[in-house]
N, C-alpha and C positions, 0 to 999 in steps of 0.2 A: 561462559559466553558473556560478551559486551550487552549493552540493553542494544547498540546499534546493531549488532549482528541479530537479534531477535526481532527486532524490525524493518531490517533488511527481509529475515527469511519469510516473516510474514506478509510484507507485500510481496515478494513471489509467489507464496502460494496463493494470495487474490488471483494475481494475474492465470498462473498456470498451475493452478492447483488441482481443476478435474482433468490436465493432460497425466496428473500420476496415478499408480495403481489404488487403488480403493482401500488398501490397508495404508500403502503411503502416507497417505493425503491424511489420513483418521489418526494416523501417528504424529504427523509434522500439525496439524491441526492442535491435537491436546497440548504438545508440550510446547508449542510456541503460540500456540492464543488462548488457551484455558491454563499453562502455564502448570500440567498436570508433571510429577515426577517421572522418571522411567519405570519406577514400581510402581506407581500409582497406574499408567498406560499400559504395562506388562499385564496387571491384574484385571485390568478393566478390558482390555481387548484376549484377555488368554492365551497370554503370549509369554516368552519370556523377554528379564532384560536386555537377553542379548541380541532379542529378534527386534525390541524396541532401538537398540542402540542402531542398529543393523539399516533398519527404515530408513530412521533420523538419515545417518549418515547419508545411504543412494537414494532419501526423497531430497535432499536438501544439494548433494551436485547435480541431482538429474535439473532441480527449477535453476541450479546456474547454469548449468548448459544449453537450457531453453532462449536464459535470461542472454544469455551469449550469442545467441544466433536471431535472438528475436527483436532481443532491446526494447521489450513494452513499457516494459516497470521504469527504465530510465527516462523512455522519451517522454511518458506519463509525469515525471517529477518534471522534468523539467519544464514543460508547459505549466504545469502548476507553478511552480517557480517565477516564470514570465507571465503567468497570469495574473500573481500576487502582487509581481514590481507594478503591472499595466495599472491595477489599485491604488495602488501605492501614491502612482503618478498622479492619477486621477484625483486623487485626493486633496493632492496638493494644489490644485489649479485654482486659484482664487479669479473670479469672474468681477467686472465692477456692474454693482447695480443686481437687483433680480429682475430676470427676464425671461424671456425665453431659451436663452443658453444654459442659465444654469439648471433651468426644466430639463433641459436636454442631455447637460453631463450628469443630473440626480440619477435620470431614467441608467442613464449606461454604469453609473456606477452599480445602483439595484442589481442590475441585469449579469454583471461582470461578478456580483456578489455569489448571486444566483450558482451562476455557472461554476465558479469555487467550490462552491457548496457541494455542488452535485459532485463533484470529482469526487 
């Protein structure tokens, strides 16, 4: 697997990771963000490899078929996307003089930081 496809799969399991089964979710969990082997998850969950391969596999089409009919994970990137540019923008706005406006764009910069953050 590409590093983008392990980061694709792990923000789907953010978004919709307790819509899969409990064994799912603790499979797709180890080997895509503790980054555990399929033996190392076979032995740790008493299972075998082939029941780890098994998970992987139907937890990882079930978050795209979520991801397909939900679209949270994408609409989520992309706000953040257009969040970043709005910064970006901001940034770039040179003011003449300090004043009160550039109080005003510091404050919405902060606040726009903020909100990033939090995502």
């Amino acid at each position: 697997f590409e590093v983008e496809e392990y980061a694709k799969v792990a923000i789907l399991l953010d978004f919709y990771g307790q819509l899969l089964t409990q064994r799912q979710y603790q499979i797709l969990d180890l080997y895509y963000n503790s980054d555990y082997t399929l033996g190392e998850i076979a032995s740790q969950l008493n299972i075998s490899r082939q029941g780890v391969h098994d998970g992987l596999k139907k937890g990882k089409k079930t978050l795209e078929e979520l991801e397909e009919k939900l679209g949270l994970a994408k609409r989520f990137l992309k706000h953040e996307e257009t969040l970043k540019g709005i910064l970006s923008d901001l940034r770039k706005v040179k003011l003449p003089g300090k004043g009160k406006s550039e109080e005003i764009l510091d404050s919405c910069i902060e606040e726009l930081e903020k909100v990033i953050n939090d995502l």
